[in-house]
C-alpha positions in Angstrom: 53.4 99.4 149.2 52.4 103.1 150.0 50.5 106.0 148.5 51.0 109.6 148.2 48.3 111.3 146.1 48.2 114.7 145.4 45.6 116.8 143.8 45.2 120.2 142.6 43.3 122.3 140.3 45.0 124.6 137.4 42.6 127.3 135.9 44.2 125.9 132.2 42.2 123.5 129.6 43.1 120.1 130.3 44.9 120.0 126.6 47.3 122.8 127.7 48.2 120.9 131.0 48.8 117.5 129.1 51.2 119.0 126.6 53.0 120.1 129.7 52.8 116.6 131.1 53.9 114.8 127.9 56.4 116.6 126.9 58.7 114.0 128.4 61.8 115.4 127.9 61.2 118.8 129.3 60.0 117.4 132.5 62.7 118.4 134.8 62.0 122.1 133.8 58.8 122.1 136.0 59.7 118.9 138.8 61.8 120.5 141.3 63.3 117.3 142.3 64.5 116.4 139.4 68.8 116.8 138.8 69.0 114.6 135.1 66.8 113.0 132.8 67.1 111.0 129.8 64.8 109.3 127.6 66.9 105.8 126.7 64.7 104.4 124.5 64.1 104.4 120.5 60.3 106.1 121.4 60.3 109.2 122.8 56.3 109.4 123.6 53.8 107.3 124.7 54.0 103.6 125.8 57.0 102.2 125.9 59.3 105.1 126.2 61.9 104.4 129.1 63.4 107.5 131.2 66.9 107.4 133.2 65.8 110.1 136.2 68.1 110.9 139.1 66.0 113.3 141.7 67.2 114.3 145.1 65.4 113.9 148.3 66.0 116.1 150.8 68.1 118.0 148.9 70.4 114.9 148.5 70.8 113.8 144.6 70.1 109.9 146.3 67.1 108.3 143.6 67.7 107.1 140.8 65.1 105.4 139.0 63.8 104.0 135.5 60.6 104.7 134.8 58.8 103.6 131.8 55.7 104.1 130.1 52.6 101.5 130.3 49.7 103.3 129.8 49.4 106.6 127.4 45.8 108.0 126.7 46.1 111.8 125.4 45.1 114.1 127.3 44.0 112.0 130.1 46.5 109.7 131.9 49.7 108.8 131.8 50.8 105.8 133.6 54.7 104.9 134.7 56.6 101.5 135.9 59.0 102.4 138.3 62.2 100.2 138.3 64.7 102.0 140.0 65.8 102.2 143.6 61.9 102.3 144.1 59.1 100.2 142.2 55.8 101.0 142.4 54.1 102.5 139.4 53.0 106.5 139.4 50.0 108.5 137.5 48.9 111.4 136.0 45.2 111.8 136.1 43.3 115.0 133.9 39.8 115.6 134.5 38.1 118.7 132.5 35.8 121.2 134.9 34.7 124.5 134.7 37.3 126.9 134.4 40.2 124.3 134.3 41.5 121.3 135.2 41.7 118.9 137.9 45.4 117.5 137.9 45.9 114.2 140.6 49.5 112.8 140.9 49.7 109.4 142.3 52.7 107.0 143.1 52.5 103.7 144.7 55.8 102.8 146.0 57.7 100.1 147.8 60.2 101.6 149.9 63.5 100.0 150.4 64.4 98.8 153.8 60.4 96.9 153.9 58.8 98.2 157.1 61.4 100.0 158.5 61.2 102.0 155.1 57.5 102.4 155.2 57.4 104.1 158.4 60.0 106.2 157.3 58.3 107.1 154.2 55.2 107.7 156.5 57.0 109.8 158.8 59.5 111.9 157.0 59.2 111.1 153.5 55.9 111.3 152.7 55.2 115.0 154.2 58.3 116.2 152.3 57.2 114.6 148.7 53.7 116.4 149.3 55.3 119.5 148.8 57.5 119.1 146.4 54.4 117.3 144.2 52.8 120.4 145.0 55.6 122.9 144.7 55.7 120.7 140.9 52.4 121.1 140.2 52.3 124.5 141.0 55.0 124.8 137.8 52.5 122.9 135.7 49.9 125.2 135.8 52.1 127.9 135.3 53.2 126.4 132.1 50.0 125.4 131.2 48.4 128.3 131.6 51.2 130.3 129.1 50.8 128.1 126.7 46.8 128.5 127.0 47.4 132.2 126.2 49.6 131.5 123.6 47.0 129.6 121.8 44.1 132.0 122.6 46.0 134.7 121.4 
């Protein structure tokens, strides 16, 4: 199993950055990585609620993966199973500060391939996901922050 957790802060209330967040089925509008996504399930928020996601790497469309929704706690955390070519589980952690929000992304993965694919995630992978988490994140507080004008206007 390996980590990549990233962290960043977004000058938006924490409310405006989890309606980003949990609007499941707009997520590809703000993941760069992301090519399709489909919410297959009968729920379409919170626990339970299953996502078809096919993301490239590298520029490749190569992941496909299922993720599903085990933990839900508005506007905190949101907690996914993933059960694709990867499984692991992945997070989105909201903490309020001053002026903002501190959004942390974390994924805990088992790479294919066992060792061989962790140093290859540790090596090549890992560097390149960093920046696309962050190049994501990045889109999130953009969102977030228009929709926190909109609802201070």
């Amino acid at each position: 199993m390996v980590r990549l957790r990233v962290r960043c802060f977004i000058g938006a209330p924490r409310e405006a950055v989890w309606d980003v967040l949990a609007d499941l089925e707009r997520q590809g509008e703000w993941m760069v990585d992301v090519r399709r996504l489909a919410i297959v399930s009968d729920a379409r928020r919170g626990v339970g609620t299953v996502l078809h996601v096919t993301s490239e790497l590298f520029g490749l469309p190569l992941v496909r993966d299922v993720m599903e929704i085990t933990h839900w706690e508005p506007p905190t955390r949101m907690d996914v199973a993933h059960r694709g070519q990867f499984h692991g589980t992945g997070s989105f952690q909201l903490d309020s500060v001053a002026n903002g929000t501190i959004f942390v992304w974390t994924e805990d993965v088992a790479p294919p391939l066992g060792r061989i694919g962790e140093v290859a995630f540790a090596l090549a992978v890992r560097p390149h996901l960093t920046r696309v988490f962050r190049r994501s994140m990045a889109n999130v507080a953009r969102l977030a922050s228009a929709r926190a004008a909109t609802r201070g206007a």
